[in-house]
C-alpha positions in Angstrom: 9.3 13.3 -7.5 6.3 11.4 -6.4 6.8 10.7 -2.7 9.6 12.7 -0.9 10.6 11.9 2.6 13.0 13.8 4.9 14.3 13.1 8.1 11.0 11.3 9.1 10.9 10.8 13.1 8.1 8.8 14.6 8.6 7.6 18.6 5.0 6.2 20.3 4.0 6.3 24.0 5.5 3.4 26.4 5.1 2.6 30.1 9.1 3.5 29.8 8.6 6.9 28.1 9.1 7.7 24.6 10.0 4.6 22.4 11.7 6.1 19.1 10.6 3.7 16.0 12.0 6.0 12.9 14.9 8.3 13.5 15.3 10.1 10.8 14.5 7.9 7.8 14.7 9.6 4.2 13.6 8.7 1.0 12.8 9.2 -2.5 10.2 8.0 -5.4 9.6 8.5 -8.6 6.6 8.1 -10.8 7.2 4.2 -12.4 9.4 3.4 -9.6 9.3 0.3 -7.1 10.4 0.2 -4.1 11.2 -2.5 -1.1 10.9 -1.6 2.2 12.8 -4.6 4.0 14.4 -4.9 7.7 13.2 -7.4 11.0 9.6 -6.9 12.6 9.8 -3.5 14.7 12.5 -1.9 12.3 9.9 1.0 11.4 8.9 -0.3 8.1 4.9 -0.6 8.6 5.4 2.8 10.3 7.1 4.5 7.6 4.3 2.9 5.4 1.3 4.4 7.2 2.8 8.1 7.5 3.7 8.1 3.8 -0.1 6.8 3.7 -1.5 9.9 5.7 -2.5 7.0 8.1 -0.5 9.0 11.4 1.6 11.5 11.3 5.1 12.0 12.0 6.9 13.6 14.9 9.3 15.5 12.6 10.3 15.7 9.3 8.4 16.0 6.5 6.3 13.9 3.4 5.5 15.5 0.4 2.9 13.6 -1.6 2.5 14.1 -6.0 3.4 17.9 -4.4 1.3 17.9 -1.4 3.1 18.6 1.9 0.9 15.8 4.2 2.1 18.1 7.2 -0.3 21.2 5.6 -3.1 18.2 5.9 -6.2 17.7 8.4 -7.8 14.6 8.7 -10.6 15.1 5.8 -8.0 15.6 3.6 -5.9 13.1 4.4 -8.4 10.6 3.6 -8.9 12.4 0.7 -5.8 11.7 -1.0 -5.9 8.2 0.1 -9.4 8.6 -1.8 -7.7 9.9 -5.3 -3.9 9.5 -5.1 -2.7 7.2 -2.9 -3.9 3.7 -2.6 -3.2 1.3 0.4 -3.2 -2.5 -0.1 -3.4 -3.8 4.2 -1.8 -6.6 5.4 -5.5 -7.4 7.1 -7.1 -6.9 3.9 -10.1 -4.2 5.7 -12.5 -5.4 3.5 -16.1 -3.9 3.9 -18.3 -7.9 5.3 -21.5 -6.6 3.9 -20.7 -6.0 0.5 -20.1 -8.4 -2.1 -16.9 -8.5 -3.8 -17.8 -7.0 -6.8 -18.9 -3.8 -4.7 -15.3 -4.1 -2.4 -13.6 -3.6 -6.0 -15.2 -1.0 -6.9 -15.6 0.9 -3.1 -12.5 3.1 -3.6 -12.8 4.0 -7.1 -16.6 5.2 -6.8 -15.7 7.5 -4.0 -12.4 9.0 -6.1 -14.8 9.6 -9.1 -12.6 7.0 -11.2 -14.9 4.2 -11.5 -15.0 2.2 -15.0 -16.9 -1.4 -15.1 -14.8 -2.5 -17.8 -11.5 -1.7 -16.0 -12.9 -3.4 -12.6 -13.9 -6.4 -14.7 -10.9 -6.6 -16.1 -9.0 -6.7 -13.0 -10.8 -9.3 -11.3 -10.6 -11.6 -14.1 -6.9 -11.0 -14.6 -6.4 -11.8 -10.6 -8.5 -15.0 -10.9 -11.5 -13.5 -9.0 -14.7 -14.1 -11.8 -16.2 -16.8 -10.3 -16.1 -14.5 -6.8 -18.2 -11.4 -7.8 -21.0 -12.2 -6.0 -19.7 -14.0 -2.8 -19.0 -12.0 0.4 -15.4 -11.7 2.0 -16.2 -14.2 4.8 -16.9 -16.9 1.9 -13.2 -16.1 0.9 -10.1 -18.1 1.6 -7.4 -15.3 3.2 -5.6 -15.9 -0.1 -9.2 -14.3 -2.3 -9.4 -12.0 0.4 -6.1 -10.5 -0.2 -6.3 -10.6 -4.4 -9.7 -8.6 -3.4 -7.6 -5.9 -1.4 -5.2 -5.6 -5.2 -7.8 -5.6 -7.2 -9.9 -2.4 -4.7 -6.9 -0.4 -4.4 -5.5 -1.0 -8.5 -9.3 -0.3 -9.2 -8.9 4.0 -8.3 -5.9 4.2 -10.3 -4.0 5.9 -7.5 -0.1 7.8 -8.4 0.9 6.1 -5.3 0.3 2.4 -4.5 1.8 1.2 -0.6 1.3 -2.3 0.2 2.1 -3.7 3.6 3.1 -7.6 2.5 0.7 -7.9 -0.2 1.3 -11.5 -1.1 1.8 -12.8 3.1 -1.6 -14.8 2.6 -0.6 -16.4 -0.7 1.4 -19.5 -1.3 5.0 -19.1 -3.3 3.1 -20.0 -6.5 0.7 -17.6 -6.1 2.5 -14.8 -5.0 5.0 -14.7 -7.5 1.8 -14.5 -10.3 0.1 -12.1 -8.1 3.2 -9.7 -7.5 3.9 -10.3 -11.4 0.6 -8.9 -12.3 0.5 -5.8 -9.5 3.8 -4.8 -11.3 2.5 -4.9 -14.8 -0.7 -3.2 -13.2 1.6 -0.2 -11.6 3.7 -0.3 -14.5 0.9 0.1 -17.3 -0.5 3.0 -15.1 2.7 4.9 -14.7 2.0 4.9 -10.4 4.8 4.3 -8.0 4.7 1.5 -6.0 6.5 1.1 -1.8 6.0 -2.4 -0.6 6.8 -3.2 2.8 8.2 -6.9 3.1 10.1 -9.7 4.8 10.0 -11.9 1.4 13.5 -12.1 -0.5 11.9 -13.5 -3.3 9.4 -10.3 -3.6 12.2 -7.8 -2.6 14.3 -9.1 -5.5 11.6 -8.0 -8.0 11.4 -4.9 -7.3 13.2 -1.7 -8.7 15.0 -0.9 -5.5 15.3 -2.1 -1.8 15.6 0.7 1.2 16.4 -1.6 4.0 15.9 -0.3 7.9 17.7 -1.0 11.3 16.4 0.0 14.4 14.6 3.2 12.8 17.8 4.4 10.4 18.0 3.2 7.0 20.9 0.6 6.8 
């Protein structure tokens, strides 16, 4: 199994006390598989996201990771698997202002070792970004932007690809080609793919839907 979660808990610090997000959410994915993470705003689903992601980690419970207990991880290595294994796509894109989009692509993929020209080249045509190489992210619209994100995180080849609303800057036409493409991307490399959404349309495409209530899976 690629991603294994059990009885995740997460609560974070409020002026009331403790205020419980995820209580108790499990899950399962394989290698191949998609996966929907629906529910309303404040259901835990972002949350789940970033401790699957190494991003924070959880109050109890535990995430196992292409084998790697996340709990047994520090910091350093955290980031190292989000380096070589697991590959984030942000809602707010992060990309890096001073480099030029051609360098954004291929960030991620230099620092895990797995960088190939052709394959970068071959992403950015296939998401309509050729004619963007050399610009900078703040001459992007948000919609380039986010096709930027795809393209930097599909780049590494990571097992595990999480995406928090990966197509929420892109009008309906364009995120239905996009999200068509990241699943032929994910599907021709074998990785497993958790998208968090609030988009029927996107949620319907994908492989299977986990949907969350109040911190419980539904």
């Amino acid at each position: 199994m690629l991603l294994s979660a059990k009885d995740v808990t997460k609560a974070f610090a409020s002026a009331d006390g403790p205020l419980p997000v995820l209580r108790g959410v499990s899950l399962d994915l394989a290698a191949g598989e998609t996966l929907a993470l629906t529910g309303e705003s404040g259901s835990g689903k972002s949350t789940l996201l970033h401790l699957v992601g190494g991003l924070d980690t959880p109050d109890a419970g535990s995430i196992t990771v292409a084998g790697i207990d996340l709990a047994g991880l520090d910091d350093g290595e955290r980031a190292a698997l989000r380096r070589t294994t697991v590959g984030v796509i942000f809602q707010q894109f992060n990309l890096i202002p001073s480099l030029a989009v051609r360098d954004n692509i291929a960030f991620q993929a230099r620092l895990a070792g797995q960088y190939d020209v052709d394959a970068a080249q071959g992403l950015a045509e296939r998401l309509g970004l050729t004619e963007q190489l050399a610009k900078y992210p703040e001459q992007l619209s948000g919609g380039q932007q986010q096709r930027v994100a795809i393209a930097r995180t599909l780049c590494a080849r990571p097992k595990l690809v999480l995406a928090d609303e990966p197509t929420g800057n892109l009008d309906e036409a364009s995120a239905d080609a996009v999200l068509g493409l990241m699943l032929d991307l994910v599907a021709e490399s074998g990785a497993g793919l958790m998208v968090v959404t609030h988009s029927e349309r996107l949620a319907a495409r994908m492989g299977r839907r986990l949907h969350l209530r109040a911190g419980v899976v539904a």
